[in-house]
Steps between C-alpha positions, in 0.01 A plus 500: 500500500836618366388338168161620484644888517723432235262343245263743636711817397537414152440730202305315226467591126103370516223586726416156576783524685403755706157328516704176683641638793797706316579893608468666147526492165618738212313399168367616138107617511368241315163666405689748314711237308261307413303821349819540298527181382121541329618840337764304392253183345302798333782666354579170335119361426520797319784433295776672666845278486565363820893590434412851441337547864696672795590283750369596814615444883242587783457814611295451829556267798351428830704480834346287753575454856316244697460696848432181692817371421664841552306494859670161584868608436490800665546715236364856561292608206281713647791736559506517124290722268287321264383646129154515413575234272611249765227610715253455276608159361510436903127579542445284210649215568 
């Protein structure tokens, strides 16, 4: 049991994670990088110079908290306010 709670409360950098049992996960959106990546492969089909294009770091990321697993340790997040953001990636999922 003692082992369970500890892999259980782990913070992942992937949803899959999350997805497997895990408590939450911190990670880049990846529909938003990937629509930067094709404004990227435009910029160069159309003759831009890859070494002349900004590199770019993600700007949007997704928190995810599995509340089964949070259920199962004990942990109280009800008590805690969620953003519309988190509650609507909740209803989603």
């Amino acid at each position: 049991m003692v082992l369970m709670a500890v892999l259980a409360s782990t913070m992942f950098g992937q949803r899959s994670g999350v997805e497997a049992g895990g408590l939450m996960s911190y990670e880049p959106n990846l529909t938003d990088m990937y629509e930067r990546a094709a404004i990227l492969a435009d910029e160069i089909l159309k003759g831009a110079k890859p070494a002349d294009l900004p590199v770019e770091f993600p700007i949007r990321f997704d928190f995810i908290i599995n509340l089964k697993t949070a259920k199962a340790l004990g942990l109280p997040w009800r008590c805690l306010p969620a953003p519309m953001s988190l509650t609507r990636a909740a209803k989603r999922g």
